[in-house]
N, C-alpha and C positions, 0 to 999 in steps of 0.2 A: 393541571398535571400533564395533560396532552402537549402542550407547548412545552414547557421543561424538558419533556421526555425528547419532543424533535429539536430543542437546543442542545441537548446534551446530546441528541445522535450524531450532528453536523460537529461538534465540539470533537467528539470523540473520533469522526471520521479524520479532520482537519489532522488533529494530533496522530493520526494512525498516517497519513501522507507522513505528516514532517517526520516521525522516528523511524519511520520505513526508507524516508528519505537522508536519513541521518544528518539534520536540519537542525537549527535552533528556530525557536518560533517566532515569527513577526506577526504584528495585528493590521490589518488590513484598515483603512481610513473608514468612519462610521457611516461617511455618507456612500457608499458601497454597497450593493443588492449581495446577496447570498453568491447567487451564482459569479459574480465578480469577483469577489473575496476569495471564493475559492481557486478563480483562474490565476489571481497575483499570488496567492498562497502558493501553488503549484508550482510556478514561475519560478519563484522564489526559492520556495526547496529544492529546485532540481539543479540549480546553480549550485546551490548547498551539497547535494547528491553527490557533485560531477566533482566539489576537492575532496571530499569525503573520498571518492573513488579512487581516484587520484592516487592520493596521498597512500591510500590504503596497498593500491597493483605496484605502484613503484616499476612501471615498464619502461623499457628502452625505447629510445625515440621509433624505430621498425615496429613495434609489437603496441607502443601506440597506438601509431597510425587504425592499424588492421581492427586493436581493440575498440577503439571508441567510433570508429563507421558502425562496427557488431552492437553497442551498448546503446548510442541512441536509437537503433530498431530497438530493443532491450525496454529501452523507457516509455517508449510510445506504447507497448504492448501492455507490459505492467501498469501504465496509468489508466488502461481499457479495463484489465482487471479490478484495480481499485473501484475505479467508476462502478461496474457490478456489486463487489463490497459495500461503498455505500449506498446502494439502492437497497441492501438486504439490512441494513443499519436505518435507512428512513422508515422500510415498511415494518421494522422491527417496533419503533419509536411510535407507528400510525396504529400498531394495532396493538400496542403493550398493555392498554387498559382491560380489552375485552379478547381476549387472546384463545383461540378455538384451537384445541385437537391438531384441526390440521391443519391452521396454520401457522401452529408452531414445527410441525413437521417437514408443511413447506419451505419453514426458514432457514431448518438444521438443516436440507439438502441441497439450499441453497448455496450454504455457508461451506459446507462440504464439498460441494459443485467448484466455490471460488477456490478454496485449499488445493484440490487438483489440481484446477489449471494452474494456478503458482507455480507448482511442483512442474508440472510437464512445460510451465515456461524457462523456467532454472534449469532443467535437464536440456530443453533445446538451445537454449542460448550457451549453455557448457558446451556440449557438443560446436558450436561452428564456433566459439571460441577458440577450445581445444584446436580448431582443425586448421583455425586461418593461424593464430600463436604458438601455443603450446598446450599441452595438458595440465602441467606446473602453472600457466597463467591461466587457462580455464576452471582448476579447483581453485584458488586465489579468489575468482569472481566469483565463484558459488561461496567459498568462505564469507565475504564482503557480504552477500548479497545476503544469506542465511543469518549474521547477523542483525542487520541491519532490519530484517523481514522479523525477525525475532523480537527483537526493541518495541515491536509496532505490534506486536499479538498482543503483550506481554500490556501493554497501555491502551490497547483498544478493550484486552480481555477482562480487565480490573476497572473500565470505566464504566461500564453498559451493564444497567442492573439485572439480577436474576431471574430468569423467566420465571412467572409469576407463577403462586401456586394454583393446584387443580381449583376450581370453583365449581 
């Protein structure tokens, strides 16, 4: 059950990159470690990401430029936060059979810890969006971003089974 539970963590993490990244999925070649798979996986969506983005800002070649210098700091920061996500997603999967008080407590503020910084990343990155383009092109990236951030709760939240009942 234990195994199941940390394939289905990594499963679910995987799929929370790609629809976060608004990505189609590819499978990584079998003879590939975990932590490999996930670095091509990553790779691979963020390519994915970047016409997704794209396509989505629709900016003038100036507003570009200024935007996508701002958005790769943007994805390195966000992949830092994911990274934390799945750590609360492995220890979620390590400890789902025998699951204490508090550390299910610790998980929910964990969980809520990562939702913050999201939010306070999307607010800072609006901001020096807004500041180096426009404000019209800084809501634009929080739209894109909000959806796409949304796709990925929305399939992370429906994959990871329910915290288990009291015992």
């Amino acid at each position: 059950m234990k195994t199941k539970l940390l394939s289905l963590a990594f499963a679910v993490a995987a799929v929370s990159l790609l629809i976060s990244h608004g990505a189609q999925a590819e499978t990584a070649p079998a003879e590939t470690t975990g932590q490999d798979a996930l670095a091509l996986f990553r790779a691979s969506t963020r390519i994915d990401r970047r016409d997704f983005v794209k396509q989505s800002m629709n900016l003038s070649e100036e507003q570009g430029k200024k935007f996508w210098s701002l958005y790769h700091q943007y994805e390195a920061d966000l992949m830092k936060l994911n990274d934390k996500r799945l750590a609360v997603i492995k220890d979620y999967a390590d400890t789902f059979e025998n699951m204490s008080e508090s550390k299910a407590d610790e998980l929910v503020k964990r969980s809520l810890d990562f939702r913050k910084a999201r939010i306070a990343l999307l607010d800072k990155y609006y901001g020096k969006i807004a500041k180096a383009t426009s404000k019209a092109v800084g809501a634009r990236f929080l739209q894109v971003e909000s959806v796409l951030q949304g796709a990925g709760d929305v399939v992370v939240g429906s994959s990871i089974p329910l915290m288990p009942k009291e015992r």
